[in-house]
C-alpha positions in Angstrom: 12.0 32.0 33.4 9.6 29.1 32.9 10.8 25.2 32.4 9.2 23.2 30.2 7.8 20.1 31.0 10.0 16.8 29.9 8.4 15.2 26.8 6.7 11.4 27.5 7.0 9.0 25.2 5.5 5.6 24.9 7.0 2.9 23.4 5.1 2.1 20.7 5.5 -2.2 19.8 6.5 -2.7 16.4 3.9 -3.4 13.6 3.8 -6.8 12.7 3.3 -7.8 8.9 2.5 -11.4 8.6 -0.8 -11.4 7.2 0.4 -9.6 4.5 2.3 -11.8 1.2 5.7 -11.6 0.7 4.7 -12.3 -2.8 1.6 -12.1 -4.9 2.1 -15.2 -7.8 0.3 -14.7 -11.3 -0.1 -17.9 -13.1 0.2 -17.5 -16.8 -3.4 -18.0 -18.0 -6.0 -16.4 -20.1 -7.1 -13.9 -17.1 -6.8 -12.7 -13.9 -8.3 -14.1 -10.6 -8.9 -11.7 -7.9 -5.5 -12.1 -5.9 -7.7 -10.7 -2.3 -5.9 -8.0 -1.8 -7.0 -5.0 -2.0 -5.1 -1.5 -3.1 -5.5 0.6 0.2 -6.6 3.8 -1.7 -8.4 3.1 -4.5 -10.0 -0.2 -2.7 -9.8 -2.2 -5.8 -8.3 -6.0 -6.0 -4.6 -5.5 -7.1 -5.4 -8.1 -9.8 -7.2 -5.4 -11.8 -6.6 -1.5 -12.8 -7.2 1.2 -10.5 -10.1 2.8 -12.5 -12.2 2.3 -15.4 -14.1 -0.9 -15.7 -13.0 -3.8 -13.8 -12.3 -6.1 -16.7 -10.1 -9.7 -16.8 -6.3 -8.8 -18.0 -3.7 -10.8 -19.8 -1.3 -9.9 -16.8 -1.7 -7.5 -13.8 -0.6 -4.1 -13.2 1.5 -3.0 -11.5 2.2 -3.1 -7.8 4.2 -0.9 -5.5 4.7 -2.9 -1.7 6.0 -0.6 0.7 8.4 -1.0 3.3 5.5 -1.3 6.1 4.4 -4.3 3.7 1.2 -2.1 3.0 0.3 -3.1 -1.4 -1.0 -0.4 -3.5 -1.2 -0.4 -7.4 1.6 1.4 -8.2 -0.4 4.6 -10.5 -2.5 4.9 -6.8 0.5 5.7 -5.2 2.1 7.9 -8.0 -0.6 9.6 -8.0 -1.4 10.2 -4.1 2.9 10.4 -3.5 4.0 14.5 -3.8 7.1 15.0 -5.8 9.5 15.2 -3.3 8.7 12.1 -1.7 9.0 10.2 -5.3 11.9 8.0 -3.8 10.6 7.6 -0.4 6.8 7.7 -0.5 5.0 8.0 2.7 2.5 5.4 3.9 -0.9 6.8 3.7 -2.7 4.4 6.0 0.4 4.0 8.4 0.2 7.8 8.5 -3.4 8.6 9.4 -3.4 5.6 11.9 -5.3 3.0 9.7 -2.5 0.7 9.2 
């Protein structure tokens, strides 16, 4: 009979979120300012759509911040998130290591 190894583990620290906003503010105004942040899949500024042309909107889209604090706009995610997962969408960038 063969034993199996014991399983290492490394402690991992825990991610730390403070460059990211707890809130993004829209000011009422004509348009739209790029906010600086950036949805992590499609790459555009959460201040404007996900696709088509980036034009100035009366107010922005919407934006889904997940619990690892990583901001997407929320169609990206929909769209990215199997159904399954609807409630509970995984973290693309905290699952392939980028986040």
């Amino acid at each position: 009979m063969s034993s199996v190894p014991p399983v290492r583990v490394t402690p991992q620290p825990p991610v730390q979120a403070t460059t990211i906003p707890l809130h993004i503010k829209w000011q009422d105004g004509d348009s739209l300012q790029p906010s600086g942040y950036n949805c992590l899949l499609c790459k555009r500024d959460l201040s404007y759509r996900p696709e088509g042309p980036i034009l100035p909107l009366s107010a922005p889209p919407p934006v889904a911040v997940l619990s690892c604090g990583h901001c997407f706009h929320d169609l990206c995610l929909q769209r990215m998130t199997p159904n399954d997962q609807a409630n509970d969408p995984p973290c693309i960038p905290c699952v392939i290591g980028e986040g």
